[in-house]
VOROLO-564141 format. One record per residue (C-alpha): residue in three letters; x, y, z. Coordinates in steps of 0.05 Angstrom, whole numbers, plus 5000, padded with zeros to 4 digits. Each point is the difference from the previous one (the first is absolute). Layout:
BEGIN
ALAXYZ...
! end
This chain:
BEGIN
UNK624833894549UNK494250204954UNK495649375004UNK495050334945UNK506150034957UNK504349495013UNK502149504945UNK498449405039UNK492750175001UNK499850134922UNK498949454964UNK492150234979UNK501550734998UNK505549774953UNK495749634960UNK495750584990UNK504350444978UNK503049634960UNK493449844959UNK500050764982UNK507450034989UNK500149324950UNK505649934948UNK504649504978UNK505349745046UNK503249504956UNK507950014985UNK498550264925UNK493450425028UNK503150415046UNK504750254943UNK494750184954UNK497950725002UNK493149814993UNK499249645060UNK501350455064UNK494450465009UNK503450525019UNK504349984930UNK495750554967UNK502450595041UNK504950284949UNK493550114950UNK498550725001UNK493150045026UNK495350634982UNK498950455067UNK493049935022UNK496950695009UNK498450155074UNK493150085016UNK497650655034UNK501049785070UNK502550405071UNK507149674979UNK501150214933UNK505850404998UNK501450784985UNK507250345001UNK501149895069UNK504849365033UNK495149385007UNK498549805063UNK503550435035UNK494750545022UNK494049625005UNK502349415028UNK501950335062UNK492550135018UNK499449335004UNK505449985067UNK498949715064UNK504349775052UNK502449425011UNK494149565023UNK500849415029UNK495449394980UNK496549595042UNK502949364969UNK507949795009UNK501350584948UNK505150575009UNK499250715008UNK499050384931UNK496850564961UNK492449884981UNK495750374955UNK495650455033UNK492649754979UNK497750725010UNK504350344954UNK497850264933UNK505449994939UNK500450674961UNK497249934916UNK507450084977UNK506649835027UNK504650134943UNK506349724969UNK501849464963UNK500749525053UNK495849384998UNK498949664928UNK493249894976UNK496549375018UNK499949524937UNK492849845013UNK498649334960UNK491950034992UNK498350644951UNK497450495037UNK493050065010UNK494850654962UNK499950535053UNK493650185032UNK497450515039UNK496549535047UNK505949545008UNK503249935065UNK507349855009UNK501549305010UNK504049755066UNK506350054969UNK499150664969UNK497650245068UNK506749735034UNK504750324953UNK496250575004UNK499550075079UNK505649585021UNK495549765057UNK500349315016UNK494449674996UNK497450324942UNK492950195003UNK494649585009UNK505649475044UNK499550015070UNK506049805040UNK497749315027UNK498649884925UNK502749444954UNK500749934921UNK499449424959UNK505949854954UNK498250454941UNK499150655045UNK506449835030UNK503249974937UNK497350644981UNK500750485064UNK507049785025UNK503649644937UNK498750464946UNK505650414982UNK504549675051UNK506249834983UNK501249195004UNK507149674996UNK501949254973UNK506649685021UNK502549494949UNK505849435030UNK503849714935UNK504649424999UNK507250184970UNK500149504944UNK505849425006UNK502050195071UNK499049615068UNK492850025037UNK500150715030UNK501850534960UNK494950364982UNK498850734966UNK494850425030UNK495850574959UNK494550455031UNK495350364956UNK493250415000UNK494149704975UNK497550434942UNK506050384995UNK501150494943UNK503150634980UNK496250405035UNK500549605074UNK506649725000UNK505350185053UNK506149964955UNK503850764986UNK499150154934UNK506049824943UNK502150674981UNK503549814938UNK500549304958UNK507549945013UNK497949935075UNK496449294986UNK506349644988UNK500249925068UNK495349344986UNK500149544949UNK494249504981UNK503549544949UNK493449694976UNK496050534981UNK500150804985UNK502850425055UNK494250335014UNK497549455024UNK502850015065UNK497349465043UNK503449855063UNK500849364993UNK501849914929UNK506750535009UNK507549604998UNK502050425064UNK496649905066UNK497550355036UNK497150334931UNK502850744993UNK494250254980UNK496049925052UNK506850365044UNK497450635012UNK493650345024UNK496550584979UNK502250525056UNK508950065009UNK503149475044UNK494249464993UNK499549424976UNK493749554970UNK496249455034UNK502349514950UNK507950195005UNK498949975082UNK497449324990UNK504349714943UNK506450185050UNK497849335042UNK500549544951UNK506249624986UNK503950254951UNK503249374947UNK503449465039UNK507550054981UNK501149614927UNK506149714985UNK501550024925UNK500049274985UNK501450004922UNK506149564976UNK499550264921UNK505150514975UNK498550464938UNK503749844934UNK504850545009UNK500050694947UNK503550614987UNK497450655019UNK499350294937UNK494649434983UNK495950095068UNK498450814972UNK499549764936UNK494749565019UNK496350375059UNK499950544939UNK496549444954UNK494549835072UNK497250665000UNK495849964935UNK498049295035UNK501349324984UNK498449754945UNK494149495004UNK498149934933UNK506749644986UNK501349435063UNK504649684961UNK504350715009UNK498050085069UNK503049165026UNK506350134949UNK503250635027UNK497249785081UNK504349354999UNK504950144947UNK502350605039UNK498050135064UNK497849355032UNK500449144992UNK493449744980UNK500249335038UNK496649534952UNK503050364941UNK502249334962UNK493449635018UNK493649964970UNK497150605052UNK503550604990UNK498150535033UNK495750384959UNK493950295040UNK500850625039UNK498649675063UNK505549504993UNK504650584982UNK497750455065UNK501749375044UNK506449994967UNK501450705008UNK497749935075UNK503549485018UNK506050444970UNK498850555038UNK499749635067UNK507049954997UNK503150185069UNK505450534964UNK495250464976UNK497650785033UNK494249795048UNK496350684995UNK495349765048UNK505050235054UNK499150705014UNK507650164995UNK500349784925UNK494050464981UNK503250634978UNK500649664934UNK504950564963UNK504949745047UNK500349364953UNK498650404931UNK504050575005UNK506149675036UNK507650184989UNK500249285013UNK500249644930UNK499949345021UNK493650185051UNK495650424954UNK501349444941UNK496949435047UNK494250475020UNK498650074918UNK500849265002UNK494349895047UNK496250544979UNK500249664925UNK497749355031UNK495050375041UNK496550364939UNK500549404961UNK495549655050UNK495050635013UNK498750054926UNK498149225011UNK495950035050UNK496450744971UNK498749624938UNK493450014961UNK498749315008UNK499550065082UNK493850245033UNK500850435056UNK497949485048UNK505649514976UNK504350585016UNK497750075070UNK499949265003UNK507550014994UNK502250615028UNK497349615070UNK504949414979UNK506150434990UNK505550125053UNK501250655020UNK507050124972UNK496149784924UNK493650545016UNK505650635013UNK503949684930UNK492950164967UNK499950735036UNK507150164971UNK497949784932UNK493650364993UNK503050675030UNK505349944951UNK495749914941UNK495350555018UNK505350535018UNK506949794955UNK501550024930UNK505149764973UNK503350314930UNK505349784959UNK504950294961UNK504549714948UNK506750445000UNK504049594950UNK499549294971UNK501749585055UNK497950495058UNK493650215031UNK498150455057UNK494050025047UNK496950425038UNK494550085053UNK494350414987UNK495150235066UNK494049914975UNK496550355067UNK505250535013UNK494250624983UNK495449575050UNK505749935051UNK501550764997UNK493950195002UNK498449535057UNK505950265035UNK497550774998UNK493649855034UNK503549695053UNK504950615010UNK493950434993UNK495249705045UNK505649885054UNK501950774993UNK506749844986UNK504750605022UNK504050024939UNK496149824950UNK502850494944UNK506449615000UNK495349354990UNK496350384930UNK507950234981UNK502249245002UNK493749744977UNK500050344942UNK506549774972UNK501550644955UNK507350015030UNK503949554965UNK505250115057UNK495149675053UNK499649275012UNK494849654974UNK495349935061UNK499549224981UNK507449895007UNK500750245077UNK498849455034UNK496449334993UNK494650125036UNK499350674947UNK501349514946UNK494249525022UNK495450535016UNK500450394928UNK500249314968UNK493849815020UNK503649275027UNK496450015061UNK498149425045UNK494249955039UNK500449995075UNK502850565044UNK506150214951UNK495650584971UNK499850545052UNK508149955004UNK501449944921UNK495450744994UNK503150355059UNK506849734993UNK499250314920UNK498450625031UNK505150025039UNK504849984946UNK497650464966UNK500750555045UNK506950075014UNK499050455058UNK498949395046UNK506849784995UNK502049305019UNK496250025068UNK493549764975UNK504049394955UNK498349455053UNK492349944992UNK497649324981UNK494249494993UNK504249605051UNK498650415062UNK492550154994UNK499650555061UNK504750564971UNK498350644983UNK504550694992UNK500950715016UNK501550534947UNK499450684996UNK496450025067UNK494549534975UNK499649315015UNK497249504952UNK499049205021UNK498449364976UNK492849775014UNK502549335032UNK502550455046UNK497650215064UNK501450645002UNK495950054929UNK494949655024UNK498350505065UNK501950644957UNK496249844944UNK494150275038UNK503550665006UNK497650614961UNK503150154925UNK503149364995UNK498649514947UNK501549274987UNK502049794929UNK503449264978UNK500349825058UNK503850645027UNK497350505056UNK502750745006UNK500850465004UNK500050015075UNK501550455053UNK508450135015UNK503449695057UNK506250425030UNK503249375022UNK502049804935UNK504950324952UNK498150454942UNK500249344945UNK500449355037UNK497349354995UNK496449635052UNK498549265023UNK493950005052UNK500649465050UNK492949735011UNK497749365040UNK495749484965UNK492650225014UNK497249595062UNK493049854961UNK496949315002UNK502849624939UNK494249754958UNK498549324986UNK496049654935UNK494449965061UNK499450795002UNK501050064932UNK493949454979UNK495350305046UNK499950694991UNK493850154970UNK496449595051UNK503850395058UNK497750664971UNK493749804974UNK495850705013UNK494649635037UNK504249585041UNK498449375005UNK494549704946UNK493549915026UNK492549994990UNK498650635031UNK504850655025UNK498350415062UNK499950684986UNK503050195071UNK506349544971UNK501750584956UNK502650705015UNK501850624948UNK507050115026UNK502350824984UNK506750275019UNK499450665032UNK500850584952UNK497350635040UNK506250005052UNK507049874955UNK505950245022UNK505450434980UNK504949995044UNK505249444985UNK506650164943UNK505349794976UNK505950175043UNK505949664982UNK502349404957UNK504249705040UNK506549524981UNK505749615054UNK504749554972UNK498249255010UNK505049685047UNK502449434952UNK501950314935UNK501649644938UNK508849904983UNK501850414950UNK502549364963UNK493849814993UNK497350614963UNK506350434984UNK502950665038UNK494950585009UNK493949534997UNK494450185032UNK498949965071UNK493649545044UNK495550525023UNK494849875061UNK494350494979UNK495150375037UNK494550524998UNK499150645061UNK493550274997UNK497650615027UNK493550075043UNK497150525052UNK507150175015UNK502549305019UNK505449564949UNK497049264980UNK506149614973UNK498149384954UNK504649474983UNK499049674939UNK502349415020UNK495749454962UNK499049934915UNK492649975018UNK495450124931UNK493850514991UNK495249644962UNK495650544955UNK492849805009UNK494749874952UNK495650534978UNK492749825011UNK492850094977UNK495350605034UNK503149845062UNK498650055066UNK499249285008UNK498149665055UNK504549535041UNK498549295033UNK500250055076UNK505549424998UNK505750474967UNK502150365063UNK503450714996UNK503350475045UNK499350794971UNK505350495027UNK501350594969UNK506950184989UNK501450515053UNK496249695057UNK504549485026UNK502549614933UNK507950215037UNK498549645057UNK498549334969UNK505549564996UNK496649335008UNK495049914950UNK502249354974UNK498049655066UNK493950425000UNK498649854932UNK501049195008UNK506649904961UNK504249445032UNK507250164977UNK502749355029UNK497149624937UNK502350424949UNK504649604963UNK507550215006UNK502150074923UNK498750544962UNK494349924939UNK503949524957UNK499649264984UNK499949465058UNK503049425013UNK496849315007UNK500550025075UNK498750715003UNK492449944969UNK499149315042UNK501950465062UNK495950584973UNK494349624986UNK500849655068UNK500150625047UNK498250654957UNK493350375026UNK496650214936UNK501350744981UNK492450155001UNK499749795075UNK504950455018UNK496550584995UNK493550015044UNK499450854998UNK501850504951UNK502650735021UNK496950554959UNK503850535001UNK497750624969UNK505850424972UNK495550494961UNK501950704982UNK507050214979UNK504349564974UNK504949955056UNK494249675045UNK500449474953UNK507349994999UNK499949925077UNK495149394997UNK506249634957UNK505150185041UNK496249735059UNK498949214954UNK507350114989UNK501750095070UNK495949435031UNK499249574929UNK493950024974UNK497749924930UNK494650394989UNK493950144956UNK500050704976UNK493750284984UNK497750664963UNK492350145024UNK499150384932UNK500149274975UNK498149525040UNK496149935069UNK501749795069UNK496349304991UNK503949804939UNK507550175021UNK498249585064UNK498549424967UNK505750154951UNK504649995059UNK496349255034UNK501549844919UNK507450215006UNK500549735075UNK503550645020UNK496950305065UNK500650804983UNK495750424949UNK502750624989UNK493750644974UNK502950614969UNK498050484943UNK505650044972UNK502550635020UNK496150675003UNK499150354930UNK503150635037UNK506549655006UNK504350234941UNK505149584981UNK504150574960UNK506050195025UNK499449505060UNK505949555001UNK503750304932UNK506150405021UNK506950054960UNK505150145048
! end
């Protein structure tokens, strides 16, 4: 393949880079947030003014008008390179381009006093020409390491890949995490959170949940990292995370039973735990642990158990019983189901657990633990234990408990929700944003001024969990919010009851709008469309499809994407892979280097939206399965309309569009060694239909299960006869889908239809050279340029109809 590149040949380029990448990679080091470089990008850093330059920016879109002077054809090179678009060394860049587009460099030596008599320096001169080589280089040229650095890294955007060992399982399963270096704020890909309720979708259970590290979240992949900044993507990090293993199954392997207790005494005392335990008094804190709720082994010897660790192996070793809820099973995560259930018998052993389980958070959250003895044993915990702890603390920071003595031997209680306001509030937005069709019947009801209405809590569990606040993380989010809309707008009937966090690739019709999950693919193409929006993790609303009734639900049937599975090899290497210079050396050819510009004079605007298309699937689920009237298996596709000829797409394959990193002052250059196709959308993108060969990918060693957990003899045979990921893809097809939004639409449907993740790329934020190497990073072959849509596109009145 790429012999520059390849990992075999890395072992002193990997060495290099790692000497400017250092950090800890001890067990305990990796989990401190001090030791990963990379662990500052949540700090807020001050915006660097722009300095007077041919790209500062006015009011126009960035990069958009000006770049285009910079067009050539495709030229070939005289090396083994492929044809692309060059910058024209002739061309002169206009003083002002406008927009917002690319964020000011974060220059890190102060600037120095202007002069009159200055002169630019060579990298002043390349961003503000464009030309490559900057002036003063000639093209047979070479720079030493520090003008390489400073002409083709600066501003760049760089990408580490971190392999972790799951603690206590076999050799082989790994987690994998793929971050920015220097990310922050300001440069991340990651949509924004539009409101706080939104961030339950993650939980870190060692720190504050702002501090949302990939790796240091209870679900994996980590939900915050699921979606992108543009509709229908996804981040680097979530695209990555989706090849690790997920936790080995864990049989419950506890043989100690609770004492047993009355209900009355489990509120009564999960009433007492929310002001804390009490750790002044220990003696307080053994009696009522083993007088009523569990056996203290060595009780009658000389070594009760009186420290809190003792206690919390105790309580663990409690918990691990086999009969209890093992919430880390996605079935068992709509929690209200347990709380709220008619079922006495059920929702008592649920407080049960949930006692034992805040009993052992308040433990291990104690003022005597330092936070790295709580990471310390949050690594040693099983699985089902970690979710226990996620029940407790949700509980405790959404539930209140009050009771009421009504006569001398009789008390009530009764649940306060603590985060209703928040919920509601939460709840709104979403309607709003989603331009939900009815949404003065979702005000009415979530006012509650008629005392004749249901209380929207009380409709459902999925209501009662979502208004609660008892939310786990992980993908139960996105259903608990729309489901709670859904019941409270009564106008939707029962067609729209069979939603769930089961079947990922659903999505509905209503009022001749459709609105769809963003693990589906039919959110994930139309998410590029104009006027629609994505929200916790919920796309719409999206253009109408005749083929479907008025209200009705839908399942999407969607293949397994055909991209390379990655492997801890990939994963390890990547910032050597896409190192900006290539390979490290002692000097860097100029003539190695090209300014790569996707062509912005000659767009297109011929291609629409013509139909959204649905056929029944041939095998369709019983209806014992999922009850009478459930909803059908849909095979979806797009027609598109161009120069009066129809361009079906299926969307076949649950392929991912991975939002790329903004970057620094870009153009960048790009190393000779990361080979590109351009084609714009309209000239001959249809007529493509074997890229993957093209492109390098080897299907035949893609393994046959689905991104989950292997077996023993599945990772010997994996490890045996699997191709790395990154050596599957030898070219990358840049496809520039800029313009109106349904160009961009069209370059989905078309990864759909063949399966191909892709890179997704706005040029108002990052360059050519950088979503590239994003895409080598990701070891998906197709890059995807668009501007998001045409500021002339209005999205008022586009896909909203009542009828």
């Amino acid at each position: 393949m790429r012999n520059a590149l390849a990992c075999a040949n890395m072992t002193d380029r990997s060495a290099s880079i790692h000497e400017r990448y250092a950090h800890d990679m001890t067990d305990m080091g990796r989990w401190e947030l001090s030791q990963r470089p990379h662990d500052n990008w949540v700090v807020k850093y001050p915006e660097a003014p722009v300095a007077p330059s041919a790209f500062a920016f006015a009011e126009q879109p960035a990069l958009t008008e000006s770049l285009g002077q910079l067009q050539l054809g495709r030229v070939p090179k005289t090396r083994t390179r492929v044809a692309r678009h060059g910058s024209d060394p002739h061309a002169m860049r206009p003083s002002s381009s406008g927009g917002d587009a690319m964020l000011p460099y974060r220059q890190l030596a102060p600037p120095r006093r202007a002069e009159s008599y200055s002169h630019p320096t060579p990298l002043e001169d390349f961003r503000r020409s464009r030309r490559w080589p900057p002036s003063g280089y000639r093209q047979d040229d070479a720079l030493d390491a520090h003008q390489a650095e400073e002409l083709i890294c600066a501003g760049t955007s760089t990408f580490l890949g971190y392999c972790d060992a799951i603690p206590n399982t076999p050799e082989g399963y790994n987690h994998f995490y793929a971050v920015m270096h220097s990310e922050h704020q300001s440069r991340t890909d990651r949509g924004p959170i539009q409101a706080d309720a939104y961030r339950y979708a993650s939980l870190n259970l060692t720190g504050a949940s702002e501090s949302q590290f990939p790796w240091l979240s209870l679900e994996q992949p980590c939900m915050a990292y699921a979606y992108g900044k543009g509709a229908g993507t996804t981040t680097l990090n979530y695209y990555v995370s989706k090849s690790g293993s997920s936790h080995p199954p864990v049989k419950p392997t506890g043989e100690i039973k609770p004492r047993k207790i009355k209900f009355l005494q489990i509120l009564d005392r999960l009433q007492h735990l929310e002001a804390g335990l009490e750790e002044d008094d220990p003696d307080e804190i053994y009696r009522y642990l083993y007088s009523t709720l569990i056996e203290d082994p060595e009780r009658y010897s000389d070594h009760p158990h009186l420290d809190l660790q003792q206690q919390m192996n105790d309580l663990i070793a409690v918990l691990s019983h086999p009969s209890w809820i093992d919430f880390s099973n996605p079935k068992n995560q709509v929690v209200a189901k347990f709380f709220d259930s008619p079922d006495q018998l059920r929702k008592q052993e649920f407080f049960h657990q949930l006692l034992l389980s805040v009993e052992l958070y308040l433990r291990i959250h104690s003022e005597k633990h330092t936070d790295k003895f709580k990471r310390k044993l949050m690594l040693q915990l099983s699985p089902t234990i970690a979710w226990d702890l996620a029940v407790a603390q949700r509980w405790l920071e959404n539930m209140e408990i009050t009771k009421t003595r009504t006569s001398a031997n009789q008390s009530t209680f009764s649940f306060e929700l603590k985060s209703k306001k928040r919920q509601k509030d939460a709840l709104r937005l979403f309607a709003a944003t989603l331009k939900w069709p009815n949404m003065d019947e979702i005000d009415y009801v979530l006012e509650e001024k008629d005392k004749m209405e249901k209380p929207p809590e009380d409709r459902s569990a999925d209501a009662m969990s979502w208004f609660s606040g008892i939310i786990l993380p992980g993908r139960t989010l996105p259903w608990l919010i729309m489901n709670s809309l859904i019941d409270c707008d009564r106008d939707t009937g029962d067609s729209l009851k069979y939603l769930t966090h089961m079947h990922q690739s659903s999505g509905f019709q209503y009022r001749a709008n459709t609105y769809w999950s963003a693990q589906s693919i039919v959110g994930k193409v139309l998410g590029a469309a104009r006027g629609v929006k994505q929200i916790a993790g919920w796309v719409g609303p999206c253009i109408y499809t005749p083929d479907l009734k008025r209200t009705e639900c839908v399942r999407v049937h969607q293949l397994a994407s055909p991209d390379p599975r990655l492997i801890p090899q990939d994963v390890a290497h990547m910032d050597t892979r896409t190192n900006p210079l290539g390979s490290v050396e002692d000097s860097y050819p100029i003539d190695d280097y090209e300014v790569p510009m996707p062509d912005l004079d000659e767009v297109t605007d011929l291609i629409r939206i013509e139909k959204l298309s649905f056929l029944p699937a041939k095998d369709q689920p019983s209806s014992a399965r999922q009850g009478a009237g459930g909803p059908l298996i849909f095979d979806a596709g797009i027609y598109f309309a161009c120069g009066g000829e129809s361009w079906p797409m299926k969307l076949r394959y649950d392929v991912d569009f991975i939002n790329a990193f903004p970057c620094h002052q870009g153009p960048h250059v790009l190393f000779y060694d990361f080979s590109y196709t351009a084609i714009k959308i309209d000239d001959g993108l249809v007529d493509i239909h074997d890229w993957g060969r093209q492109s390098g990918r080897t299907s035949r060693s893609r393994p046959t299960s689905s991104r989950s957990s292997p077996g023993k003899k599945a990772l010997a045979l994996a490890s045996a006869s699997t191709e790395p990921a990154h050596m599957q893809v030898s070219k990358v097809l840049a496809i520039e889908a800029l313009g109106v939004s349904d160009n961009e639409v069209f370059a989905r449907a078309w990864c759909a239809h063949h399966g191909h993740s892709a890179i997704v790329a706005n040029v108002k934020e990052t360059c050519m050279a950088c979503a590239i190497r994003e895409a080598y990073a990701a070891c998906v072959s197709v890059v995807i340029f668009t501007e998001g849509g045409k500021e002339t596109e209005k999205d008022e009145g586009i896909y909203i109809q009542d009828v």
